[in-house]
C-alpha positions as CSV (number, residue, x, y, z in Angstrom):
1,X,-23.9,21.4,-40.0
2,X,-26.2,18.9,-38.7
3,X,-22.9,16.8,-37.6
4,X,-22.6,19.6,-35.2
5,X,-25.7,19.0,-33.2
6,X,-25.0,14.8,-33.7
7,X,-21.4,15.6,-32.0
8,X,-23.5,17.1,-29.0
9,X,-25.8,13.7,-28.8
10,X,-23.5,11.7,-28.9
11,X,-21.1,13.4,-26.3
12,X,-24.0,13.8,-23.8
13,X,-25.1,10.5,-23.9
14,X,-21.4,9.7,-23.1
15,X,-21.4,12.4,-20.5
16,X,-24.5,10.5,-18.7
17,X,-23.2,7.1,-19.1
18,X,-20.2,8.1,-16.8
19,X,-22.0,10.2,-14.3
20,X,-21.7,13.6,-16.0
21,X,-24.4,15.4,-16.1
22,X,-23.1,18.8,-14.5
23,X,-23.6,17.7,-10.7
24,X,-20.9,19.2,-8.1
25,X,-18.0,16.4,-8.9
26,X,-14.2,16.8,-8.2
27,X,-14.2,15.4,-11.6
28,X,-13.6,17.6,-14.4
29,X,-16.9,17.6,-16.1
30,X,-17.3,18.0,-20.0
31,X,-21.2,18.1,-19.8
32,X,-21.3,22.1,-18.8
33,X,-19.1,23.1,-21.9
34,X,-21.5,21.5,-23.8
35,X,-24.2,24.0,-25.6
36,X,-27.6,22.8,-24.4
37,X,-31.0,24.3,-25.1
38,X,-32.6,24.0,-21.2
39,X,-37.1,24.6,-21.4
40,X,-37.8,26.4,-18.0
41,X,-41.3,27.0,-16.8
42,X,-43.9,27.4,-14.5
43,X,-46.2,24.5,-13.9
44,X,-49.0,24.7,-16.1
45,X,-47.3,26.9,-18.3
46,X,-47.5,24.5,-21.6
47,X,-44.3,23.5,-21.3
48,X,-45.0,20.0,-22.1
49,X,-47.0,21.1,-25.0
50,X,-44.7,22.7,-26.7
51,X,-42.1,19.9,-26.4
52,X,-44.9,17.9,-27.7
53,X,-45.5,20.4,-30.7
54,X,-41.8,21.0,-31.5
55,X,-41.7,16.7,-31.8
56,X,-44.8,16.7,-33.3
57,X,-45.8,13.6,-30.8
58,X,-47.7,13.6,-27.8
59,X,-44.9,11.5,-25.8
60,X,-44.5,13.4,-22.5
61,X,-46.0,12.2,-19.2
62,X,-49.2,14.5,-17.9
63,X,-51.5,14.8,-14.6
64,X,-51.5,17.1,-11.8
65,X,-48.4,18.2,-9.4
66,X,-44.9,18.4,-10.6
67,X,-44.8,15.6,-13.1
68,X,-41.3,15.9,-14.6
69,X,-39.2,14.8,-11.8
70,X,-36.2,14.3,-13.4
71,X,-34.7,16.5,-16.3
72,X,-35.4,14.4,-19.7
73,X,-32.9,15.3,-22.4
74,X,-34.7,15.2,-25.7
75,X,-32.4,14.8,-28.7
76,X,-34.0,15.0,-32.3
77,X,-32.8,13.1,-35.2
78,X,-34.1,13.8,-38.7
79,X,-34.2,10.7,-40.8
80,X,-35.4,11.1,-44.5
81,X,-38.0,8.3,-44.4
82,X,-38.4,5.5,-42.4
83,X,-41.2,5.0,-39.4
84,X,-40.7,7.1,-36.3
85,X,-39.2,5.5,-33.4
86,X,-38.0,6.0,-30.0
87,X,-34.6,4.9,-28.1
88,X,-34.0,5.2,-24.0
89,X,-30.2,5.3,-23.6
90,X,-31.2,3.2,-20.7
91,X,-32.2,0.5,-22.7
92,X,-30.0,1.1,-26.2
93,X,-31.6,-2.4,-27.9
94,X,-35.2,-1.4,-27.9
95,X,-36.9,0.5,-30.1
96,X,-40.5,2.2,-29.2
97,X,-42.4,2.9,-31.8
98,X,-46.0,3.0,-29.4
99,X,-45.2,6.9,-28.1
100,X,-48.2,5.9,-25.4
101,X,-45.4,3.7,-24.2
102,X,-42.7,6.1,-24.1
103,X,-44.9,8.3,-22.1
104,X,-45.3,4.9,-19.8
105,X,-41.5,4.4,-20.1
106,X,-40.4,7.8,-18.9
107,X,-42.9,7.6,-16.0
108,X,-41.3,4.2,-14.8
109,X,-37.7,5.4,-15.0
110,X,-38.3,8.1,-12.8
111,X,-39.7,5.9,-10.7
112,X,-36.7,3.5,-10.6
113,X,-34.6,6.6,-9.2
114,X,-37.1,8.4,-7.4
115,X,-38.7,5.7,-6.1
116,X,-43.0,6.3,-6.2
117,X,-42.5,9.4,-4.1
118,X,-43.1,12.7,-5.5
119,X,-39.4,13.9,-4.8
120,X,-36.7,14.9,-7.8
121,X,-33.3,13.8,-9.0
122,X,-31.0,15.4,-11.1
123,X,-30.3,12.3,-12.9
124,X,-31.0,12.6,-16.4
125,X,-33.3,10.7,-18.9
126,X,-31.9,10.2,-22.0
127,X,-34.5,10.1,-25.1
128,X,-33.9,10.1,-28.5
129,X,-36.5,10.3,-31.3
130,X,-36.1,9.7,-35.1
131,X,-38.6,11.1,-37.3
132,X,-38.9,12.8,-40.7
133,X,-41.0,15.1,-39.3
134,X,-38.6,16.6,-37.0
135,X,-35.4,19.0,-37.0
136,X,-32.1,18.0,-35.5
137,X,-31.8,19.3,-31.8
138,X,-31.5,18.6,-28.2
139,X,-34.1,20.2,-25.4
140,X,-33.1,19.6,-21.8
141,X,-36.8,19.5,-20.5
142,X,-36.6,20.7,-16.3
143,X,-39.0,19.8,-13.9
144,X,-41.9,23.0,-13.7
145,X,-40.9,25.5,-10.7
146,X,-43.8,25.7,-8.5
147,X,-44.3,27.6,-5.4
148,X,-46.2,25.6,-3.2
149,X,-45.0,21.6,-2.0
150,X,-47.8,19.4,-2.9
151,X,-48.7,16.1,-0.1
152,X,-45.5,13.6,-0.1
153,X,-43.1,16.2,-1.0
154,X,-41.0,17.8,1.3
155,X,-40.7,21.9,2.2
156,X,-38.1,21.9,0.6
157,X,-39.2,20.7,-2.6
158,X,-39.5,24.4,-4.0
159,X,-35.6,25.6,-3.4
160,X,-34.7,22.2,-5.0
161,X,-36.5,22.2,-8.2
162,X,-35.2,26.1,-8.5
163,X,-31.9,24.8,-7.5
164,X,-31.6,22.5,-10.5
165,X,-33.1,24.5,-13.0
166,X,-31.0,26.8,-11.9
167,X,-27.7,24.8,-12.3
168,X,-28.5,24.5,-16.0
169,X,-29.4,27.8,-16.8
170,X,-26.5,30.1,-14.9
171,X,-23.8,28.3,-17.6
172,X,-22.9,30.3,-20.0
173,X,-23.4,27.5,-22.6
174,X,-27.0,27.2,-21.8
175,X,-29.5,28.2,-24.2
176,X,-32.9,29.5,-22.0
177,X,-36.2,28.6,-23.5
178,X,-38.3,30.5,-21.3
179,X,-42.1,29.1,-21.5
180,X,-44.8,31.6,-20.6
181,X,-47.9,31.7,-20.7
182,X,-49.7,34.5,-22.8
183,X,-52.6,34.6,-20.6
184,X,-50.4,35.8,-17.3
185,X,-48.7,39.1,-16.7
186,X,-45.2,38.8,-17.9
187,X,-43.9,40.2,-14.4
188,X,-45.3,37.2,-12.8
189,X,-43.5,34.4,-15.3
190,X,-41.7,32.3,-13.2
191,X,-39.8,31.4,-16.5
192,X,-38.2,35.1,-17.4
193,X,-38.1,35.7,-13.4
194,X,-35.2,33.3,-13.1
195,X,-34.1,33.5,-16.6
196,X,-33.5,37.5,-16.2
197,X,-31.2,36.3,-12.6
198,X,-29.0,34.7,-14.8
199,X,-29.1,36.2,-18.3
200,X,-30.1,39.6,-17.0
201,X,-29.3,41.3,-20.8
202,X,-31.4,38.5,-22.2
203,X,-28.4,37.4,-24.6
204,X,-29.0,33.6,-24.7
205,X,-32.9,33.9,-24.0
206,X,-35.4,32.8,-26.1
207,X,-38.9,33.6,-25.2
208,X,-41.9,31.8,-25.8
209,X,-45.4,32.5,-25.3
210,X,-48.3,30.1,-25.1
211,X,-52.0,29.9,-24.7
212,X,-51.8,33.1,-27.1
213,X,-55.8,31.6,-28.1
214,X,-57.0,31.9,-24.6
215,X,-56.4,35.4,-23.6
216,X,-59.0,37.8,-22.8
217,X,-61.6,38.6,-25.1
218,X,-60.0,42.3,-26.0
219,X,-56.7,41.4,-25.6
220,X,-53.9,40.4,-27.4
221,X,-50.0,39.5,-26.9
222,X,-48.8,41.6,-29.9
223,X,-47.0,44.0,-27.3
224,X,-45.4,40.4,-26.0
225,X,-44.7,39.2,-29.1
226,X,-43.0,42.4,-30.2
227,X,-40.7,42.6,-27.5
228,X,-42.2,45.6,-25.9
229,X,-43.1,44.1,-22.7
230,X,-39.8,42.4,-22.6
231,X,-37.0,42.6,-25.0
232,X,-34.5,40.0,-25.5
233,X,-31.9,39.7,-28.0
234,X,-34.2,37.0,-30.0
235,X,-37.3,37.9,-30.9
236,X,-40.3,36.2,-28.7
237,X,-42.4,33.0,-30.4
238,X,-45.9,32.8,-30.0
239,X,-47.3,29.1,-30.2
240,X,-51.0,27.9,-29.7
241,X,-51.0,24.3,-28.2
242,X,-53.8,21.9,-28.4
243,X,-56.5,22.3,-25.7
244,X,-57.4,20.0,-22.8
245,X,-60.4,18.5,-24.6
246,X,-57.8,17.9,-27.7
247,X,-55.5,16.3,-25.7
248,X,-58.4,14.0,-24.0
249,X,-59.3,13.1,-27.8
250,X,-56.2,12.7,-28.5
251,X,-56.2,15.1,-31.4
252,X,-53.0,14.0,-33.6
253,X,-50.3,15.9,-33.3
254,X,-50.2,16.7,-37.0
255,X,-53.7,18.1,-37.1
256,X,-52.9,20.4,-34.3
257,X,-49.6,22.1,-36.2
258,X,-52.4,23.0,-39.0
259,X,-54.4,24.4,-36.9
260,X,-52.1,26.4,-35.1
261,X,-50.8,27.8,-38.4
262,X,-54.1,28.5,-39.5
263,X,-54.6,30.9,-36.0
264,X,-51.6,33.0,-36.9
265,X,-52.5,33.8,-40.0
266,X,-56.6,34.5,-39.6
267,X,-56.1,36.4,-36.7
268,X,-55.8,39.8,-37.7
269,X,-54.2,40.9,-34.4
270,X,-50.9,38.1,-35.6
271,X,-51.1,37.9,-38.9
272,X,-47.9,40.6,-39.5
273,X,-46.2,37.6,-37.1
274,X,-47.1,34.6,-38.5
275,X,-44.1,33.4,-40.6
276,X,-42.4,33.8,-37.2
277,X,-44.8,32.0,-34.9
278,X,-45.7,28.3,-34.4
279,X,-44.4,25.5,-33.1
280,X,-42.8,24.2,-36.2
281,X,-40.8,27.8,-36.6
282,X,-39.6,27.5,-32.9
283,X,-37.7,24.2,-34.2
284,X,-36.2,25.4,-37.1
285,X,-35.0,28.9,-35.4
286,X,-33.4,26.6,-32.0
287,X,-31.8,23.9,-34.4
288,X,-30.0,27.0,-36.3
289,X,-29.4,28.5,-33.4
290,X,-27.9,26.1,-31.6
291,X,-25.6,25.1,-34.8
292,X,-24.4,28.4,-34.8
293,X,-23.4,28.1,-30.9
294,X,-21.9,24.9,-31.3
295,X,-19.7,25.7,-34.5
296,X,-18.6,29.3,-32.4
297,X,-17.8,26.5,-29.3
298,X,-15.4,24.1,-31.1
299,X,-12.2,25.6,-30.7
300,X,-12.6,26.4,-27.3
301,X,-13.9,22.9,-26.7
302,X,-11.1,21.4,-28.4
303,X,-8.7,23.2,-26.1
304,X,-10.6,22.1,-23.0
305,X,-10.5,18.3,-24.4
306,X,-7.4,18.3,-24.5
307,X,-6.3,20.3,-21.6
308,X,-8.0,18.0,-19.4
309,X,-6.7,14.9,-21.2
310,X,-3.6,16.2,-20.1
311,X,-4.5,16.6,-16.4
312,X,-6.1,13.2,-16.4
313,X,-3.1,11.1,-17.3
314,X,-1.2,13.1,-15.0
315,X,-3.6,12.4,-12.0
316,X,-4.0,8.9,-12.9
317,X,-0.2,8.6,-13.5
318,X,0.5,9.7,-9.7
319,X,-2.2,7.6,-8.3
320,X,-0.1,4.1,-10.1
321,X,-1.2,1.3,-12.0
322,X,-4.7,-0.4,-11.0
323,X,-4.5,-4.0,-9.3
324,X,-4.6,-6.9,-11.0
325,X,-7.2,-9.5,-10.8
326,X,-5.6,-12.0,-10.9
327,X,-3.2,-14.3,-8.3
328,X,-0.1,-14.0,-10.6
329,X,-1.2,-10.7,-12.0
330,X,-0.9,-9.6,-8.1
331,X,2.2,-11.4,-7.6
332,X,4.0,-9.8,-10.7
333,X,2.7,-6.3,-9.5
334,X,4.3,-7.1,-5.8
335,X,7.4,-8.0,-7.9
336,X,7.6,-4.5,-10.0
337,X,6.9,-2.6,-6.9
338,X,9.6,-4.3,-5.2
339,X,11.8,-4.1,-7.2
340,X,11.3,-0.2,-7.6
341,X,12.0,0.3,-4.1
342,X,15.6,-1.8,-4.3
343,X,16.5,0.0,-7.5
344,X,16.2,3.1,-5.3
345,X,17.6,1.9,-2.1
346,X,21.0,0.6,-5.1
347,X,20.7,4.2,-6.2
348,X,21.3,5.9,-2.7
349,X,24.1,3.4,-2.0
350,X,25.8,4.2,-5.4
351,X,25.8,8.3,-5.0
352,X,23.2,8.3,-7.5
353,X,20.8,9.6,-5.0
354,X,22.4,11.6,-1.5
355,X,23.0,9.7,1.6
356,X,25.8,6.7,0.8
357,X,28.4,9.1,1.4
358,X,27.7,8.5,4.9
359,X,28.7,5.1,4.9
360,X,32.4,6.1,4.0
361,X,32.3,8.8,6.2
362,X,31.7,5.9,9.0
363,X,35.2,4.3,7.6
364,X,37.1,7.9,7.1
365,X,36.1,9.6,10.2
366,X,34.2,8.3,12.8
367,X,36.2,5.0,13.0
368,X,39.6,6.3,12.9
369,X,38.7,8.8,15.5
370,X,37.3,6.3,17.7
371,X,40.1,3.7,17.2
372,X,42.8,7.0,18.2
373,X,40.5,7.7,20.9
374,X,41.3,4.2,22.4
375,X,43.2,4.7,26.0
376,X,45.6,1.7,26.3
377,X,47.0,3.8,29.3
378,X,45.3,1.2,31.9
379,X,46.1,-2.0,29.9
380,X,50.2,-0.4,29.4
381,X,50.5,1.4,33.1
382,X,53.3,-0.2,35.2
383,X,51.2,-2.1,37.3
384,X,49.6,-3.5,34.8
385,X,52.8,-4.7,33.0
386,X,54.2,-5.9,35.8
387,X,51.4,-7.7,37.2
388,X,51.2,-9.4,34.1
389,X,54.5,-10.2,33.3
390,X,54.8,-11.7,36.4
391,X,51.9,-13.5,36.4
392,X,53.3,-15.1,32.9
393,X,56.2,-16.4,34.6
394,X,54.0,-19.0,36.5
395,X,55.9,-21.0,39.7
396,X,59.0,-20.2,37.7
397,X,60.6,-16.8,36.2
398,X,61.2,-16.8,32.8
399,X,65.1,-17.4,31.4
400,X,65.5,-14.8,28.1
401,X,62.3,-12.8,27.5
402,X,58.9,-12.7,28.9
403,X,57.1,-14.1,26.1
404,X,53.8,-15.0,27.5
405,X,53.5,-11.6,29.3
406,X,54.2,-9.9,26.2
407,X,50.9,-12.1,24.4
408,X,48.6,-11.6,27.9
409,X,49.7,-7.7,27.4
410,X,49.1,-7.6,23.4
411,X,45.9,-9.7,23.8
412,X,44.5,-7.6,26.6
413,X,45.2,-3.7,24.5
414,X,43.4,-5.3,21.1
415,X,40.6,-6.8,23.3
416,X,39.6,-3.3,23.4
417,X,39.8,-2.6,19.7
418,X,36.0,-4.4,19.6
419,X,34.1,-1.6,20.6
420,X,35.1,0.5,17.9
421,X,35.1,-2.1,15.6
422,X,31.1,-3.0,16.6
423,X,30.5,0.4,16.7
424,X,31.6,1.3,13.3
425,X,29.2,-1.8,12.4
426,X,26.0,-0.4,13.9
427,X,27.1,2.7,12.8
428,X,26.6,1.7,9.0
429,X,23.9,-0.3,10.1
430,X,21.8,2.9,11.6
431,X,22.3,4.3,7.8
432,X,21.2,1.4,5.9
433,X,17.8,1.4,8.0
434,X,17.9,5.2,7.1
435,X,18.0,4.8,3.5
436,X,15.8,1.7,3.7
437,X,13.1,4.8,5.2
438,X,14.2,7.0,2.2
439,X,13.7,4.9,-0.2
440,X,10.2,3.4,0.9
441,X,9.3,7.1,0.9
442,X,10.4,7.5,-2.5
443,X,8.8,4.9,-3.8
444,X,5.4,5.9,-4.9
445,X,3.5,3.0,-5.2
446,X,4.3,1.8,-2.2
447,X,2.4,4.8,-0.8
448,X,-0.6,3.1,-2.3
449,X,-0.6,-0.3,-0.4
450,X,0.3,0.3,3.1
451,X,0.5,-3.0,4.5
452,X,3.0,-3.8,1.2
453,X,4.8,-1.3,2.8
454,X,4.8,-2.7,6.3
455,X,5.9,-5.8,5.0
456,X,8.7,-4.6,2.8
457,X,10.1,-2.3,5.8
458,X,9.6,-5.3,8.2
459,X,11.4,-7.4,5.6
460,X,14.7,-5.2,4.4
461,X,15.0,-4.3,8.2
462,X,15.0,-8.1,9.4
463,X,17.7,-8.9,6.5
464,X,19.7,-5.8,7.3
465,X,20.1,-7.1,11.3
466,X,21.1,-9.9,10.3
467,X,23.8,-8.9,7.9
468,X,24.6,-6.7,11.4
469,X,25.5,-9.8,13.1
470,X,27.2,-11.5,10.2
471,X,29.3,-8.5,10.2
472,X,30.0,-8.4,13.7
473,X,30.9,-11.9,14.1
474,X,33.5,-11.3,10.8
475,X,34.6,-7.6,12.3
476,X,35.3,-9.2,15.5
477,X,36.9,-12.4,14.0
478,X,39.1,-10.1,12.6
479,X,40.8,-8.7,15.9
480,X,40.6,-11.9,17.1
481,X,42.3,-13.0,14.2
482,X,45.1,-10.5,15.6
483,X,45.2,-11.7,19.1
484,X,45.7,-15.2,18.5
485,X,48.9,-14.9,15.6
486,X,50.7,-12.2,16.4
487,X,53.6,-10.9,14.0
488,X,56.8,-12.3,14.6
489,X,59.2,-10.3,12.4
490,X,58.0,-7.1,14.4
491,X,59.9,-8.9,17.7
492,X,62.5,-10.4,15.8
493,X,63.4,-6.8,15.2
494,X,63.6,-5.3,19.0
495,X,66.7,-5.3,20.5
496,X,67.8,-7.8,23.0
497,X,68.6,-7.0,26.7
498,X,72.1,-8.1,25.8
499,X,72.3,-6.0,23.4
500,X,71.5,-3.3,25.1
501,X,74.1,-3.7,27.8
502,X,72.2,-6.5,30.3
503,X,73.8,-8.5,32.2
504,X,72.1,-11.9,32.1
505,X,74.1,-12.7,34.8
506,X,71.8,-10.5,37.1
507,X,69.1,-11.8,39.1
508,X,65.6,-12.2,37.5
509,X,64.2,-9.4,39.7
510,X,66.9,-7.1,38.6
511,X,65.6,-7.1,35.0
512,X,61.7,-6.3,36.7
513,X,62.8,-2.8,37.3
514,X,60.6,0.3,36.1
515,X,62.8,1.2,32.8
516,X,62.5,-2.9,32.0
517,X,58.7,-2.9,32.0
518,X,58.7,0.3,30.5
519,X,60.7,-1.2,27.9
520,X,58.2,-3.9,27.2
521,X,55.1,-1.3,27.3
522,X,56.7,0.6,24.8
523,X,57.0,-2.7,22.6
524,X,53.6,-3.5,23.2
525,X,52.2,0.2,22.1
526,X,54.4,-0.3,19.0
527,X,53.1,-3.4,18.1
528,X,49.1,-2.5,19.0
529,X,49.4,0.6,16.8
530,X,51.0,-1.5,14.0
531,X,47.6,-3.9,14.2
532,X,45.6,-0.7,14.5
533,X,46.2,1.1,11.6
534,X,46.1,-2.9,9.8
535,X,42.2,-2.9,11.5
536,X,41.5,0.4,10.0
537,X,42.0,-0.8,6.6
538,X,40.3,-4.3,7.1
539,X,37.4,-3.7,9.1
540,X,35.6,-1.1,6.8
541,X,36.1,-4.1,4.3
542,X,34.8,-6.4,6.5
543,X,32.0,-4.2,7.1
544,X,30.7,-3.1,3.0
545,X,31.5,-7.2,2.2
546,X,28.8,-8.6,4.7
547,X,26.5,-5.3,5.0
548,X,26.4,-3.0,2.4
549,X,27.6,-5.4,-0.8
550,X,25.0,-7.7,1.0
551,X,22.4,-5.3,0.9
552,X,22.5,-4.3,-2.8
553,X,22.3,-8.1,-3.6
554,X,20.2,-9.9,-1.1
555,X,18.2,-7.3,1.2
556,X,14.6,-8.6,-0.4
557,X,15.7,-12.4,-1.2
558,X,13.9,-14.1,1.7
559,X,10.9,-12.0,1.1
560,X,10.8,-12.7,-2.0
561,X,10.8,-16.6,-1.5
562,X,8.2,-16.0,1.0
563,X,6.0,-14.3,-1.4
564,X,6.1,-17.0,-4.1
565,X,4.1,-19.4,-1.3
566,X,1.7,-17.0,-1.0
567,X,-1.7,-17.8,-2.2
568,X,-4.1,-15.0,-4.1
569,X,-6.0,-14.2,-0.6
570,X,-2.6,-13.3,1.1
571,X,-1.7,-11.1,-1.9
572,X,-4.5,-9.4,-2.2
573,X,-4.4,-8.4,1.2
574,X,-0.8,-7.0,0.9
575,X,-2.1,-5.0,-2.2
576,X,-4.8,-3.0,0.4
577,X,-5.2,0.2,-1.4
578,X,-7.1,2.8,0.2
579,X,-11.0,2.3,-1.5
580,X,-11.3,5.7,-1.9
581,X,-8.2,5.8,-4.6
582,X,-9.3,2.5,-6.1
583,X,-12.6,4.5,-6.8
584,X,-10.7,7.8,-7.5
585,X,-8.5,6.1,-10.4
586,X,-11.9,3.9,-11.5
587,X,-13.7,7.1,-12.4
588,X,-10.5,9.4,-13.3
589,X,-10.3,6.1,-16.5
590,X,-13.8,6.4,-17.2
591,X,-13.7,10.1,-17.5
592,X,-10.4,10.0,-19.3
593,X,-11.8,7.2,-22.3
594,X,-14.9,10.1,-22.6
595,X,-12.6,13.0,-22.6
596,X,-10.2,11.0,-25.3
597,X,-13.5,9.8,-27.5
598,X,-14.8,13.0,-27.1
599,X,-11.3,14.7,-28.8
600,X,-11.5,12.0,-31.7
601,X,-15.1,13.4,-32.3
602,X,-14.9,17.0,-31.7
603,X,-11.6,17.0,-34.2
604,X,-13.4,15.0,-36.8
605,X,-16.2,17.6,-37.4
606,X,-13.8,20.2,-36.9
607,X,-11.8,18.9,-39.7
608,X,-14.8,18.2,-42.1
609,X,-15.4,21.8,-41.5
């Protein structure tokens, strides 16, 4: 059993380490499922004393005013022999075995957070004692509630002592060692006042009653002690603490248990009580006690271990890796990230993830519907023909066939075949960008770094215009390509005037009539339509060859080769995370390695149960 109350120790001094010790945190906190024994009292209730008594060392700091400023938690190991000793979790190597200087000690820590003023913190001092003369259990000693600021203590100081003591107490793990003093009406016990707020059925309560040997002459605490004033579910421990003037001798601690054992039993009023009063007897009944609760807590706390454990990967798993330290360390993360993002932008190109479709879409709608769209009416019309045939024939008309007016009328209809054609390029283009956006979006650690991101949308958007102009320059080399060899068995196969009935014999003029040049405009239609429905096929070639093919394997290359200049400085400032994740995942590891410790303990004891 005593593992039980060791599993507490050690978690709590893990809990502090790491900054949990049951403050307000968006952090889960483990500390306030821990079972803790809390002392509340007044000032100048005995509280000290007690501590003191329970220890059996006079340790605590002492003088007037509220001098616990901080909450000290006091965990007591029992050692079978050995010389008593003293450990600060704030300074694990040293060992006091001078208790005058533990007292010293614990004044100068609460200094170091408090500075010398007479204000609180609810940052916990961690003590641990080891002693044969001791039980195994932790106290969570709270500064005294008071009602009245003292000088160099703010109005406020009253609320915020309540406030803390008041944060312990209210969870239901807590264990409330109310102090009172004997020699006050119960009604007016700051202790059981805020103890009965938040335990108003007095089921985790324990009451204890001091300065039973200065009461009244004529009166007594039986009624108290008895639970007829005020009943809890435990029954109320009376203790007699050393005086002033014993305290000012410094009266040894071990003297003082004797005595008090001595008043309970040859004071006739107590002596029905007196296996069930002292100091020593509150010890023994809290360390049972709180074995009991911890052993009725372990499956519950085994399920909130690991619950949280859960929820802390998963945080820490959407917030990404932490940065590395070092220059190639960066450089390598820059790399993984990287290469992320392509494998996603490959992804949406392949129809693995939605939006490639669009490209062929481009190629199986909006091209061919542009290209049939195309009115060759103006470059075919009759004046046009004629115009240019005639033109064609220079100083002198031509003998058999208009050959160069047939190339100025071909040239001038696929001329117009370009717009499409760089149309259908930017068209593809405007999607790439797109899915360059989609895929930076979907990229979750690039969400982490924005000026990574910057760079790496600055940098697949620069290679993707220039894979635009590549592609234009081939797209439109490809109708040029058409205008300057055009397809000679297509004219071998017209008919000939002659064979159509002409007379060559007529004069050059007669053969410029309207059915003549409507002749050669139909010829020319023919043969544009014929290099069309070629361009159709070749430009959406053209167009995944130097864009999207181009894309998949190059769109990061040049930042890449920029990035392996870059020096450590440079990389660390593409690697900007926002501080406040930095800190977020910081604390989410340090919380997760207590949460993951904490289930290899808690299972350990459970299984040697």
């Amino acid at each position: 059993m005593e593992n039980l109350i060791n599993l507490v120790n050690k978690l709590q001094r893990a809990c502090t380490a790491l900054g949990d010790f049951g403050e307000g945190s968006s952090l889960p906190t483990l500390w306030d499922a821990l079972p803790t024994i809390a002392v509340v009292g007044g000032q100048s209730s005995g509280k000290s004393s007690v501590l003191e008594s329970v220890v059996g060392k006079d340790f605590l700091p002492r003088g007037s005013g509220i001098v616990t400023r901080r909450p000290l938690v006091l965990q007591l190991h029992r050692i079978d022999e050995g010389r008593e000793y003293a450990e600060f979790a704030h300074q694990p190597r040293k060992r006091f075995t001078d208790f005058a200087a533990v007292r010293k000690e614990i004044s100068d820590e609460t200094d170091r957070e408090t500075g010398r003023s007479k204000q609180i913190s609810s940052v916990p001092i961690y003590l641990s004692i080891y002693s044969p003369n001791v039980v195994n259990l932790t106290l969570v000693d709270l500064p005294g509630l008071t009602k009245v600021a003292v000088e160099g203590q703010s109005e406020s100081i009253v609320a915020d002592i309540e406030n803390m003591v008041r944060s312990y107490i209210e969870k239901p793990n807590c264990i409330i060692l109310a102090v009172s003093p004997a020699n006050q009406d119960l009604a007016t016990s700051d202790a059981i006042k805020i103890a009965r707020e938040v335990d108003p059925q007095g089921e985790r309560t324990f009451g204890v009653l001091t300065k039973i040997d200065l009461m009244d002459k004529g009166t007594d605490a039986v009624d108290m002690l008895e639970g007829k004033s005020y009943r809890l579910k435990f029954p109320w421990i009376g203790v007699v603490n050393r005086s002033q003037a014993d305290i000012n001798k410094s009266v040894d601690m071990i003297a003082a248990r004797r005595r008090e054992r001595e008043y309970f039993n040859t004071t006739p009023e107590y002596k029905h009580l007196a296996s069930k009063m002292g100091s020593e007897h509150l010890g023994k009944v809290l360390s049972k006690h709180l074995e009991t609760v911890i052993k009725s807590r372990i499956p519950g706390l085994q399920s909130l271990i690991n619950k949280t454990i859960i929820e802390l990967e998963t945080e820490l798993s959407r917030l990404g890796k932490p940065i590395a330290t070092d220059a190639g360390g960066k450089l390598y993360m820059i790399m993984e990230i990287c290469r992320a993002f392509d494998q996603t932008f490959k992804e949406h190109l392949d129809g693995i993830r939605p939006g490639g479709d669009k490209v062929y879409s481009i190629f199986d709608n909006q091209l061919p519907a542009a290209l049939k769209r195309l009115q060759f009416d103006k470059q075919l019309s009759m004046e046009n023909v004629r115009k240019l045939i005639t033109e064609a024939d220079g100083y002198q008309p031509h003998l058999i066939a208009p050959e160069q007016g047939y190339r100025r009328l071909i040239e001038s209809t696929l001329i117009t075949i370009k717009g499409p054609a760089e149309a259908a390029v930017d068209a593809v283009h405007g999607i790439l960008k797109d899915l360059v956006h989609k895929s930076i979006n979907e990229t979750a650690e690039l969400k982490q770094y924005p000026s990574l991101r910057a760079e790496v949308m600055n940098a697949a958007c620069d290679s993707l215009d220039k894979m635009r102009n590549e592609s234009k320059k081939a797209t439109i080399q490809l109708v040029d390509m058409e205008c300057s060899y055009l397809t000679v068995d297509f004219f071998r196969k017209l008919p000939q005037d002659i064979e159509k009935g002409g007379n060559p014999t007529h004069s050059i003029f007669d053969r410029y009539n309207d059915s003549y040049l409507r002749r050669i405009g139909s010829n020319v239609l023919s043969y544009v339509h014929m290099v069309v429905g070629t361009l159709r096929h070749s430009i959406p070639k053209s167009v995944v060859f130097c864009q999207v093919r181009e894309a998949k394997r190059t769109l990061l290359d040049h930042f890449f080769t920029e990035l392996g200049a870059k020096e450590g400085k440079q990389l660390a400032k593409l690697l900007d995370e926002d501080p406040a994740i930095m800190q977020r995942r910081m604390d989410l590891a340090k919380r997760l390695e207590l949460y993951r410790a904490a289930q290899a303990e808690v299972d350990a004891v459970a299984w040697a149960k």
